[in-house]
DRENMI-551007 format. One record per atom (N, C-alpha, C): residue in three letters; x, y, z. Coordinates in steps of 0.1 Angstrom, whole numbers, plus 5000, padded with zeros to 4 digits. Example, Ala and Ser with C-alpha at 12.3 -4.5 7.8 and 13.67 -1.06 7.14 Angstrom:
2
ALA513249435078ALA512349555078ALA513249675078SER512849785071SER513749895071SER512950005079
END
This chain:
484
UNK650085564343UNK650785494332UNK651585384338UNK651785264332UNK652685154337UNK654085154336UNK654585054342UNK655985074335UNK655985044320UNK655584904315UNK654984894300UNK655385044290UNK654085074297UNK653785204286UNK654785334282UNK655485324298UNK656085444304UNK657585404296UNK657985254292UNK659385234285UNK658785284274UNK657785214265UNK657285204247UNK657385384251UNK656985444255UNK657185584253UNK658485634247UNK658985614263UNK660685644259UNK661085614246UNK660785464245UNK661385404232UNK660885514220UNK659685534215UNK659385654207UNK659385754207UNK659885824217UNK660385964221UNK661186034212UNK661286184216UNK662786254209UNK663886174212UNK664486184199UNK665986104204UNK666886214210UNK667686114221UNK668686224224UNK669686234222UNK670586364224UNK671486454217UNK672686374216UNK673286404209UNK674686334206UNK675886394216UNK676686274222UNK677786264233UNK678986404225UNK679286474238UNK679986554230UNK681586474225UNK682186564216UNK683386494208UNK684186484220UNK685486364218UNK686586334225UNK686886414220UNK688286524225UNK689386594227UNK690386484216UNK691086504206UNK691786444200UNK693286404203UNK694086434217UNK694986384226UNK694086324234UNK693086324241UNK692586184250UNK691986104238UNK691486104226UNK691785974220UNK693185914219UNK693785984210UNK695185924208UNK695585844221UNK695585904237UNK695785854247UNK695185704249UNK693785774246UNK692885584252UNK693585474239UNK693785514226UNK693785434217UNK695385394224UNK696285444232UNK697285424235UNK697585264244UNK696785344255UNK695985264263UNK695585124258UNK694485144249UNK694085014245UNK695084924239UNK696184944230UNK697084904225UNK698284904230UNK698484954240UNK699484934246UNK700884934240UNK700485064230UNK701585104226UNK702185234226UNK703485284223UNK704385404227UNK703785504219UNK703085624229UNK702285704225UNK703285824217UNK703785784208UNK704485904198UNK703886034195UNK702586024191UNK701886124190UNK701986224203UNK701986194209UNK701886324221UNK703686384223UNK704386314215UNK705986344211UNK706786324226UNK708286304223UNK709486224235UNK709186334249UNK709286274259UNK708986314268UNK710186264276UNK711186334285UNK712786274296UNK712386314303UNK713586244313UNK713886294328UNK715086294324UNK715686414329UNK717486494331UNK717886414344UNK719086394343UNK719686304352UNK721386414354UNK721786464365UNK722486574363UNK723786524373UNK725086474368UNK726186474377UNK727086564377UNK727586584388UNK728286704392UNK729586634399UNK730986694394UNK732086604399UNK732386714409UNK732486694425UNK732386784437UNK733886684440UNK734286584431UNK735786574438UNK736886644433UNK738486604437UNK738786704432UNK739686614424UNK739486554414UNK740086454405UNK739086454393UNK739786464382UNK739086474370UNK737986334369UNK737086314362UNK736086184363UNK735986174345UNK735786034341UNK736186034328UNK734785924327UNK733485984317UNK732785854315UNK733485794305UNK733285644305UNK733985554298UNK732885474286UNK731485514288UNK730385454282UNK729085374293UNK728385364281UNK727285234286UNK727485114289UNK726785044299UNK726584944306UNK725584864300UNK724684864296UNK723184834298UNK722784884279UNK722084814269UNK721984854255UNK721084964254UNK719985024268UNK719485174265UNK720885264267UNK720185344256UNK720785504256UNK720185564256UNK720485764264UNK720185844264UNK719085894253UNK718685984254UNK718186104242UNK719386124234UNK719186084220UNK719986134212UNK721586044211UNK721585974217UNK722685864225UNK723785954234UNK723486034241UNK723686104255UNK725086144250UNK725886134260UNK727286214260UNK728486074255UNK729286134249UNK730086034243UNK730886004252UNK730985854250UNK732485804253UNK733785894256UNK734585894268UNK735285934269UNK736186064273UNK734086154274UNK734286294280UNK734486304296UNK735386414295UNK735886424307UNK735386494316UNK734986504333UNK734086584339UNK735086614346UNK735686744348UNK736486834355UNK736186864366UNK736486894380UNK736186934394UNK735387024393UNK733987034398UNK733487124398UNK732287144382UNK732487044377UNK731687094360UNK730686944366UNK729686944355UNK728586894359UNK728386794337UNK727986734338UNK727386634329UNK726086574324UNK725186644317UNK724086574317UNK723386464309UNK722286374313UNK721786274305UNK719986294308UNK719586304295UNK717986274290UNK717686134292UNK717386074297UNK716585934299UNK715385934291UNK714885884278UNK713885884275UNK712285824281UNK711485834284UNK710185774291UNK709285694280UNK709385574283UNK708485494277UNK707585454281UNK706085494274UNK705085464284UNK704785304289UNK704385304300UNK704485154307UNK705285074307UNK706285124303UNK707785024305UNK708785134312UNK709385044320UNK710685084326UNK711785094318UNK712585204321UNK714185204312UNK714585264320UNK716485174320UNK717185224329UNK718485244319UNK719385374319UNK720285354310UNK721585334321UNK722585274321UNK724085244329UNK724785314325UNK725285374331UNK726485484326UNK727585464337UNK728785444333UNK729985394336UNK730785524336UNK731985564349UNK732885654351UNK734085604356UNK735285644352UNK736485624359UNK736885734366UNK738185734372UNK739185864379UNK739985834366UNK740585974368UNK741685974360UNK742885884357UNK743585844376UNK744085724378UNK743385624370UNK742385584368UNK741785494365UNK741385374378UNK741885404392UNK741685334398UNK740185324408UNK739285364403UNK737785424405UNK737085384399UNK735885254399UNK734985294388UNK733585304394UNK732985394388UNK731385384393UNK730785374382UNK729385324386UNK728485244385UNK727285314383UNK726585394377UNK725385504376UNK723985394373UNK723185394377UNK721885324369UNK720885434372UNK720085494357UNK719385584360UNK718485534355UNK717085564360UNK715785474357UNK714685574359UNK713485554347UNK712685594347UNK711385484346UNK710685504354UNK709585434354UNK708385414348UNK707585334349UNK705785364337UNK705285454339UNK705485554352UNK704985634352UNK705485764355UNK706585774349UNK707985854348UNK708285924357UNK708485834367UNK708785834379UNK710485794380UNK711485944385UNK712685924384UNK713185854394UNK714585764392UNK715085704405UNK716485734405UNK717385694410UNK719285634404UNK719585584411UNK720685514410UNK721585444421UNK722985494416UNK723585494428UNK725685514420UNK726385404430UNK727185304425UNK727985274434UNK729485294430UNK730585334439UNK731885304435UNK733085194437UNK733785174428UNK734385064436UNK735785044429UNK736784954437UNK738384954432UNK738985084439UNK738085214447UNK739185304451UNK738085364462UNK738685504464UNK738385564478UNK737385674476UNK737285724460UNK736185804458UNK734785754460UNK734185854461UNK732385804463UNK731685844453UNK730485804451UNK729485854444UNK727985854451UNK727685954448UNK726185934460UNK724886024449UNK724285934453UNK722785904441UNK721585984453UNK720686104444UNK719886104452UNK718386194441UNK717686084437UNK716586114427UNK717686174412UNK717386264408UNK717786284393UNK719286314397UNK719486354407UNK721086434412UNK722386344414UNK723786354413UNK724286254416UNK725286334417UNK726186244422UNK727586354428UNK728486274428UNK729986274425UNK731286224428UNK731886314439UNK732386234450UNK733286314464UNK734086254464UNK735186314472UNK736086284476UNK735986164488UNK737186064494UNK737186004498UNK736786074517UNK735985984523UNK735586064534UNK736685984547UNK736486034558UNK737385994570UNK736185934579UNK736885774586UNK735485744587UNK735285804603UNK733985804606UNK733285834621UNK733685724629UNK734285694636UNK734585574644UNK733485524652UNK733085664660UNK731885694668UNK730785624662UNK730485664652UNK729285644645UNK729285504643UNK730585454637UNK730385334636UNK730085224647UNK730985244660UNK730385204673UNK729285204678UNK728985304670UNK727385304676UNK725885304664UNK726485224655UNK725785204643UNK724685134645UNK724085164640UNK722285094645UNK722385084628UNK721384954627UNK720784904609UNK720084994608UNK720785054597UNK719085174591UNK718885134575UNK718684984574UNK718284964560UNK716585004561UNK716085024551UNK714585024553UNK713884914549UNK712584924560UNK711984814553UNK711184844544UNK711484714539UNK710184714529UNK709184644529UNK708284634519UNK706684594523UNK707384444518UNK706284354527UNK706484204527UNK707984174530UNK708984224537UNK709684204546UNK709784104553UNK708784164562UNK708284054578UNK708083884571UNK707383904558UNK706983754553UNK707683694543UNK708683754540UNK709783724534UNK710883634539UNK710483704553UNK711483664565UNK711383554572UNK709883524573UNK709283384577UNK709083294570UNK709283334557UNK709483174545UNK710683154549UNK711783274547UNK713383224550UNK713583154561UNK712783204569UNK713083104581UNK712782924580UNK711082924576UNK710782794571UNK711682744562UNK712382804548UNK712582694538UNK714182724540UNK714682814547UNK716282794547UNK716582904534UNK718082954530UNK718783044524UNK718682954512UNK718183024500UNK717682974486UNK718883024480UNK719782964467UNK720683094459UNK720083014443UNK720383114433UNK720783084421UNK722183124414UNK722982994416UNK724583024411UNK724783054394UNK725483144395UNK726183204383UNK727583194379UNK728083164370UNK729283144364UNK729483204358UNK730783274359UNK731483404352UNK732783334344UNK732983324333UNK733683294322UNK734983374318UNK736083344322UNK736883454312UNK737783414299UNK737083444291UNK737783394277UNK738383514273UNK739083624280UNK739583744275UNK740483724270UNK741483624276UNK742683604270UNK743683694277UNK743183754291UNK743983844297UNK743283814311UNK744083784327UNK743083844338UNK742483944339UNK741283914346UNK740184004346UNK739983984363UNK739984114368UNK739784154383UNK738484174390UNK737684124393UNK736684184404UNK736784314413UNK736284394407UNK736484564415UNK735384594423UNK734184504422UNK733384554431UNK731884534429UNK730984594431UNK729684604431UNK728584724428UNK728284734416UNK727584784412UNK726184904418UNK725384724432UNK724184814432UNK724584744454UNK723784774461UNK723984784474UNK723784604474UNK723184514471UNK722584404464UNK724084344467UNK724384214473UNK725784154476UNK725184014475UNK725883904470UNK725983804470UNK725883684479UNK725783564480UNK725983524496UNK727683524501UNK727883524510UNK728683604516UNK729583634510UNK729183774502UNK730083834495UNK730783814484UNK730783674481UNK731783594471UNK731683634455UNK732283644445UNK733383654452UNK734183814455UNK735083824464UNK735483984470UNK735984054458UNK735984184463UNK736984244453UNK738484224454UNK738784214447UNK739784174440UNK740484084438UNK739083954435UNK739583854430UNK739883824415UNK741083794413UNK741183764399UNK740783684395UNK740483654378UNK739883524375UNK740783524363UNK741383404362UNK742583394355UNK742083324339UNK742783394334UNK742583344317UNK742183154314UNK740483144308UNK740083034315UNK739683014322UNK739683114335UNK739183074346UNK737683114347UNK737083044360UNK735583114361UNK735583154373UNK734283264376UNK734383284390UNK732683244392UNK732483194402UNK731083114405UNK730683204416UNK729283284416UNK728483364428UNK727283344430UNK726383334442UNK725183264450UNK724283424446UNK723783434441UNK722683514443UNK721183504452UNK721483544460UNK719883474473UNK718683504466UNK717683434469UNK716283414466UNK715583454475UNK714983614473UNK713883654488UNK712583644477UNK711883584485UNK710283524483UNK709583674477UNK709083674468UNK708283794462UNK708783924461UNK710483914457UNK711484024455UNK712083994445UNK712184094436UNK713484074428UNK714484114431UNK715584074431UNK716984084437UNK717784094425UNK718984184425UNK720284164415UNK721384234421UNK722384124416UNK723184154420UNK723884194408UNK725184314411UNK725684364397UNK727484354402UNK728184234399UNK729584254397UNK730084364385UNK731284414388UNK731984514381UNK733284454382UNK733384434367UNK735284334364UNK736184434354UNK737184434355UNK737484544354UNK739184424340UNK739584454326UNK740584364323UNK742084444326UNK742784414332UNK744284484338UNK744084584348UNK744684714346UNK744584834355UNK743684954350UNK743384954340UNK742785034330UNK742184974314UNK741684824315UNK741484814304UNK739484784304UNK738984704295UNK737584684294UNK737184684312UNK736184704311UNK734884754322UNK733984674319UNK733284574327UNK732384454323UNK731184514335UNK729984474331UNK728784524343UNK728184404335UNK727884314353UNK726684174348UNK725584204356UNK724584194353UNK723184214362UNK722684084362UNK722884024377UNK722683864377UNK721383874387UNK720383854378UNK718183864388UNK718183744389UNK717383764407UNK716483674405UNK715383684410UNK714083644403UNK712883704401UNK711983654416UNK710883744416UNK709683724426UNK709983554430UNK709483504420UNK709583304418UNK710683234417UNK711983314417UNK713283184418UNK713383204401UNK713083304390UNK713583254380UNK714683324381UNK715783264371UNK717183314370UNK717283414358UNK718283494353UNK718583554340UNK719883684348UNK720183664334UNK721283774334UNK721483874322UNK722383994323UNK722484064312UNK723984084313UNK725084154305UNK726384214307UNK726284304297UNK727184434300UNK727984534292UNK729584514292UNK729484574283UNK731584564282UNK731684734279UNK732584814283UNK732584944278UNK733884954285UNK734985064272UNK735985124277UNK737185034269UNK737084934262UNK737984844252UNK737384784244UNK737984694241UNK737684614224UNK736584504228UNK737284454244UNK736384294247UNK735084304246UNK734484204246UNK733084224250UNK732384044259UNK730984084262UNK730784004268UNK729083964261UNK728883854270UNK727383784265UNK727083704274UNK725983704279UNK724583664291UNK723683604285UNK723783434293UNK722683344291UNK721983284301UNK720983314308UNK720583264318UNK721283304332UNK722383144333UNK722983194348UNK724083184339UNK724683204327UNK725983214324UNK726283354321UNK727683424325UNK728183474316UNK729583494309UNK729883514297UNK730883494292UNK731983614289UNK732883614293UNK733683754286UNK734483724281UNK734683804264UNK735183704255UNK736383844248UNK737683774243UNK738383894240UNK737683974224UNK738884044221UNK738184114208UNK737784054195UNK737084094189UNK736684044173UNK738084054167UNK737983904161UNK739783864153UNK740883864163UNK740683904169UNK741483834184UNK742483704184UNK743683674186UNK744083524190UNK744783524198UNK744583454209UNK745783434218UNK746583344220UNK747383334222UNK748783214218UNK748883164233UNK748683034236UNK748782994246UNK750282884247UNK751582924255UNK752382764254UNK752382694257UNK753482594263UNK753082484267UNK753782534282UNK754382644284UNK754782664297UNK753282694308UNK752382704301UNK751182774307UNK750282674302UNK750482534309UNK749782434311UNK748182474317UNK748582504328UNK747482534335UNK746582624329UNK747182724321UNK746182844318UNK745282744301UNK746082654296UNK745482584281UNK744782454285UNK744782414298UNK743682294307UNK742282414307UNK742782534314UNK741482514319UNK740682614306UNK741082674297UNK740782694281UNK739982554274UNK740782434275UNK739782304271UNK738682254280UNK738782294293UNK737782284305UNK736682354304UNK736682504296UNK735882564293UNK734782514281UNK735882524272UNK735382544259UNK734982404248UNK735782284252UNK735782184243UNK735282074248UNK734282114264UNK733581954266UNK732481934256UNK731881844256UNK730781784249UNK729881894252UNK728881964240UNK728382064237UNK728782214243UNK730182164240UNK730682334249UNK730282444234UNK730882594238UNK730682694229UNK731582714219UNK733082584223UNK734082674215UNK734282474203UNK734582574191UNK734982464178UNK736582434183UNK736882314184UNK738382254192UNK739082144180UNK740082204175UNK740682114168UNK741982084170UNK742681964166UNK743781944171UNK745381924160UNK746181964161UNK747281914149UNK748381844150UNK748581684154UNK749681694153UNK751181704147UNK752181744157UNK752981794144UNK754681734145UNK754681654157UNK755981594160UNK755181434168UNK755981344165UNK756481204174UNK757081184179UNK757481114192UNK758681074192UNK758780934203UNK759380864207UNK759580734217UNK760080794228UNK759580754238UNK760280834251UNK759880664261UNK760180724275UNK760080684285UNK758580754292UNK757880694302UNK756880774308UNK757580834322UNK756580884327UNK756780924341UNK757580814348UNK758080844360UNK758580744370UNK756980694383UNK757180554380UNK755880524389UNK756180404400UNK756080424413UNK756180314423UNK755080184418UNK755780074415UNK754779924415UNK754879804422UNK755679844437UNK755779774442UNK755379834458UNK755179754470UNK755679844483UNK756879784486UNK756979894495UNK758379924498UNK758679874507UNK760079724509UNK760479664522UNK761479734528UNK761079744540UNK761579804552UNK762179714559UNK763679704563UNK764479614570UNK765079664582UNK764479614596UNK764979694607UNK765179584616UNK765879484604UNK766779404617UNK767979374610UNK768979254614UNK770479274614UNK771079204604UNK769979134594UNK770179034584UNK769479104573UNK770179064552UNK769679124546UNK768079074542UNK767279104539UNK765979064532UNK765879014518UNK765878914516UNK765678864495UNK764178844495UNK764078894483UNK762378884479UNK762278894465UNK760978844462UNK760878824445UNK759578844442UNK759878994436UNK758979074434UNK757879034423UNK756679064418UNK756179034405UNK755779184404UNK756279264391UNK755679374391UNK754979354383UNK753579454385UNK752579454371UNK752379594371UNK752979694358UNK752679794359UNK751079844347UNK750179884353UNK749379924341UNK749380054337UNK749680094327UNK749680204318UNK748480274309UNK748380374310UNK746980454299UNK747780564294UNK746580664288UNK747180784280UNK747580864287UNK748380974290UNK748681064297UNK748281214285UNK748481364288UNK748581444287UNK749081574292UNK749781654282UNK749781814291UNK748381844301UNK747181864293UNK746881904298UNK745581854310UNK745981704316UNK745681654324UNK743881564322UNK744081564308UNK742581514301UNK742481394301UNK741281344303UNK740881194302UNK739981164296UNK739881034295UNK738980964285UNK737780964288UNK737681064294UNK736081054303UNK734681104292UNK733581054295UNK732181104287UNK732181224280UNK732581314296UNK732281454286UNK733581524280UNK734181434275UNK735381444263UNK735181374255UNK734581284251UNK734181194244UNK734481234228UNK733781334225UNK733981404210UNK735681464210UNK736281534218UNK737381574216UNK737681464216UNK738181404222UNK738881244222UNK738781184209UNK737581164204UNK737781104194UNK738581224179UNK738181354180UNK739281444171UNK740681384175UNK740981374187UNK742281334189UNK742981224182UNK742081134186UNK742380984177UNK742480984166UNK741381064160UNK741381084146UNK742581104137UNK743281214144UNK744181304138UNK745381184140UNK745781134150UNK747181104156UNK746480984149UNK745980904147UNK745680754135UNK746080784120UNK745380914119UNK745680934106UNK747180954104UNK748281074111UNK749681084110UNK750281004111UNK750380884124UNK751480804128UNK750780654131UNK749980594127UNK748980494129UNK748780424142UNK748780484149UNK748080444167UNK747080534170UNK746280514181UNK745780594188UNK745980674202UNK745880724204UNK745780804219UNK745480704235UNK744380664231UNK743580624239UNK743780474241UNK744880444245UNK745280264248UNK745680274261UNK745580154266UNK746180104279UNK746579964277UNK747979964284UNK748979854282UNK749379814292UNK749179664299UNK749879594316UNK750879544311UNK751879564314UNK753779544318UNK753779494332UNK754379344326UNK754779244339UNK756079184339UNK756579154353UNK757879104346UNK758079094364UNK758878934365UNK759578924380UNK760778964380UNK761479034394UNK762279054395UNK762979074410UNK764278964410UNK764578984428UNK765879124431UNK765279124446UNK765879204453UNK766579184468UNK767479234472UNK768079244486UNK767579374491UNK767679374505UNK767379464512UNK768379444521UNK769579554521UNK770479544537UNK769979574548UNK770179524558UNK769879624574UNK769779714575UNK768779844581UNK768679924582UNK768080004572UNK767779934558UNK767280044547UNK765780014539UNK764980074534UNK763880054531UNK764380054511UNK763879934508UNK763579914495UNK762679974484UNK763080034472UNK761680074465UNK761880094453UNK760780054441UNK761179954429UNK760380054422UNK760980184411UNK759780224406UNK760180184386UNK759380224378UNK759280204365UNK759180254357UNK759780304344UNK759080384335UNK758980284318UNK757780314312UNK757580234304UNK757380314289UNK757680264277UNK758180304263UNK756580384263UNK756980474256UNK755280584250UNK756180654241UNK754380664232UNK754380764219UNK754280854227UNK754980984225UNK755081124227UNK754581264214UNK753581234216UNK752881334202UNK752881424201UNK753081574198UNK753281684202UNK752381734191UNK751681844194UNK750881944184UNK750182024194UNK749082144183UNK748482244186UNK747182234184UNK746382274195UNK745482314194UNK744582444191UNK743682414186UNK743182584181UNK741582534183UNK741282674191UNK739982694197UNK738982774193UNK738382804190UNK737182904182UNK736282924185UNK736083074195UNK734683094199UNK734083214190UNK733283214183UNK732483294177UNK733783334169UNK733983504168UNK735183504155UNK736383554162UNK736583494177UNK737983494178UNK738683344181UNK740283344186UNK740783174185UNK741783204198UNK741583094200UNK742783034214UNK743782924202UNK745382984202UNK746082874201UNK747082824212UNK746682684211UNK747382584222UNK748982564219UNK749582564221UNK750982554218UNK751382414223UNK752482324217UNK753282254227UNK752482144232UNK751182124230UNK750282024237UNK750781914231UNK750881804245UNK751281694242UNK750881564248UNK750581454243UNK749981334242UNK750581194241UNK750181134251UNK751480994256UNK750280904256UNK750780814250UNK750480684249UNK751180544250UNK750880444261UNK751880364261UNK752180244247UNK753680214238UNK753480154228UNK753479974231UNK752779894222UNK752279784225UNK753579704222UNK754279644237UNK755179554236UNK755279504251UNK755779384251UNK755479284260UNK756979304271UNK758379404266UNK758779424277UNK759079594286UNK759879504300UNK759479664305UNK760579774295UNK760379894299UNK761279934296UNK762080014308UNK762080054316UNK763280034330UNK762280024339UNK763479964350UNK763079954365UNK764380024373UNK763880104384UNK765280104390UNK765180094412UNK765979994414UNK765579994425UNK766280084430UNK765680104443UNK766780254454UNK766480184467UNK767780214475UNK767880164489UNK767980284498UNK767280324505UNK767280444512UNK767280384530UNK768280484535UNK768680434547UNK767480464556UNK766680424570UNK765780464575UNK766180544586UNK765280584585UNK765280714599UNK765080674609UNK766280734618UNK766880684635UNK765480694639UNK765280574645UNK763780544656UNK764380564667UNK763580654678UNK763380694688UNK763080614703UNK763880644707UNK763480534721UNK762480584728UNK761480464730UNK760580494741UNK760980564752UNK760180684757UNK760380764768UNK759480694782UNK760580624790UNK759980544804UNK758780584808UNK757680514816UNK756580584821UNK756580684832UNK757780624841UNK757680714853UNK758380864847UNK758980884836UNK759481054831UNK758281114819UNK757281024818UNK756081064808UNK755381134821UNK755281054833UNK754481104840UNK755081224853UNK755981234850UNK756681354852UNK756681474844UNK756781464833UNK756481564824UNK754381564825UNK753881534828UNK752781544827UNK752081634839UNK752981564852UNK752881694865UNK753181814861UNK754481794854UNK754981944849UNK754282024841UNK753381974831UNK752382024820UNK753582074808UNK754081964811UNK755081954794UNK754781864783
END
């Protein structure tokens, strides 16, 4: 028989038997599979994650880091782990995705905080990390287990004789030869503090450090202020680094997780736990912002701390709404300013000279702002408001000229300085980020007013300083034998 024949057979043949049934969990499973979605049907499935406080100082969780939570939303805020008692957390397993939940602890001092990250993987596969930091307790991470100690005594020895025992890891070696070809890559991040209180750098989260270190523990970053960190770029690694900012001695707990990916992309995340504040992650920013309805009153003695509040918040497309009120005027004098140089007379007759001063004048402020681009919009609020109350603007500049002679006696240096008439504007500002406010106190705004004379000059004759007699060559080179 041919092949021909030998298929048309088959083809007419008994049909055959029917495939036995799928098991109704390996469907559910493949349809899982196929869809790639959370297989509920086969019901929650954890990994136990078990700390045991082995020091001998009470340990206090303070909350979540990170927006997973436990099974059930795990152990509350605020329970206390006693020497010797232990704490547990359910990590739920999500098929094919990773979840890590952050769990945050203090000492009782409060001078301690650690850092837990407990992680389950696609293939629920358990891991953790613990770091401690701001004190001398430890925490040490090992698979589901984790432990709080006491502070240890270090090995001197050991350390003298410390050999690297990081491990390697895979693509290492070629990680290491791009770094070499392209040079130290970072993506910088900016740390914001709009708490309205200093906020302390306590430390680091995960083994993961910054380029060199920056910035250390216990740098403060002053109300206003930002703190700026290099996160390095290793070729076909994700990297993160996790600062831990801590507000006073015991107040909010901030964790930022600042990646960066296989390819150089950036992103970040933050938690706030343990107070009212909170924070928020965009990219390479992040911001820590005080409480909901929050205001903080800034005066005018704390120049510095309400500059760098408008430096944050009120450049051209900043995050914060900036408005201005004035609420006093008044006529002053400006600063004292040199408009001339200074003649120096160091011989035995007086000097007469006839000066031409030209002083030019602009706006001045508290808080050291200028008319520059990226003020552009605030500036013009400014004008707005101070046009509307008192009919000028902010933003003038005025040249004041005027001749005027002088003597110089023997022996004294001349010098001619000026101050010229300005509006003196006083008001407040008020800042608005999301639903809390910065008020500015005391902020105040000089402008010079439009008239054609000076308004003082004052000259000063200051005697000059005894010049030195040349030291002969032949006792230069005596002291030179001598190595004097």
């Amino acid at each position: 028989m041919g092949v021909v024949s030998r298929l048309s057979a088959l083809a007419t043949g008994p049909s055959l038997p029917d495939p036995p049934a799928i098991p109704r969990p390996l469907e559910v499973l493949g349809w899982a599979l196929f869809r790639r979605t959370e297989i509920s049907a086969l019901g929650t499935t954890t990994q136990g994650f078990v700390f045991r406080n082995e020091s001998s100082d009470s340990v206090t969780f303070v909350g979540y880091g990170t927006t997973e939570r436990p099974e059930n939303g795990g152990p509350a805020p605020d329970t206390v782990v006693a020497p010797n008692q232990t704490i547990r957390f359910e990590v739920v397993y999500n098929f094919l995705k990773t979840t890590r939940v952050q769990a945050l602890f203090t000492t009782a001092e409060g001078n301690t905080v650690f850092t837990a990250n407990l992680t389950v993987g696609p293939f629920n596969e358990a891991s953790s990390t613990c770091a401690s930091a701001g004190g001398g307790q430890r925490c040490v991470a090992d698979g589901k287990n984790l432990r709080f100690t006491n502070p240890s005594a270090p090995n001197l020895a050991a350390l003298l004789n410390a050999v690297d025992a990081t491990p390697t890891r895979p693509g290492d070696q070629l990680r290491g030869v791009v770094a070499g070809l392209l040079g130290t890559t970072t993506q910088g991040y900016t740390i914001y503090n709009l708490t309205g209180k200093p906020v302390t750098v306590i430390g680091y989260g995960t083994t993961e450090l910054p380029e060199n270190g920056l910035p250390k523990p216990g740098t403060v970053i002053p109300v206003g202020g930002t703190a700026r960190t290099e996160v390095i770029y290793n070729f076909l690694r994700t990297t993160t680094v996790e600062p831990v900012l801590r507000v006073g001695p015991d107040g909010t707990i901030f964790t930022a997780d600042l990646t960066v990916g296989p390819f150089n992309g950036a992103s970040s995340t933050c938690g706030a736990v343990g107070g009212s504040e909170r924070c928020s992650a965009d990219g390479k920013t992040v911001v820590l912002v005080q409480a909901p309805g929050a205001n903080t009153v800034i005066g005018p003695d704390q120049a510095a701390t309400q500059a760098r509040i408008i430096e944050a918040l009120c450049k051209d497309g900043g995050i914060g709404k900036c408005e201005f009120k004035p609420e006093t005027e008044s006529e002053g004098l400006s600063a004292p300013k040199n408009v001339a140089s200074p003649i120096i007379n160091r011989g035995q007759n007086p000097i007469k000279r006839t000066l031409k001063l030209i002083d030019v004048r602009s706006q001045t402020d508290s808080l050291n702002i200028t008319a520059k681009a990226s003020f552009s919009n605030l500036t013009k609020t400014i004008n707005a408001e101070i046009q509307t109350a008192y009919g000028h603007t902010w933003t003038f500049t005025k040249t004041f000229e005027e001749d005027i002679e002088v003597t110089t006696p023997p022996g004294y240096t001349t010098t001619v300085t000026t101050r010229q008439p300005v509006w003196q504007v006083t008001g407040t500002f008020t800042v608005i980020v999301d639903d809390s406010t910065f008020t500015l106190t005391g902020v105040q705004f000089n402008t010079p007013i439009k008239q054609d004379d000076f308004g003082s000059y004052e000259v000063t004759d200051t005697p000059n300083a005894p010049t030195r007699s040349p030291v002969p060559r032949w006792l230069s080179a005596v002291f030179a034998a001598l190595g004097l």
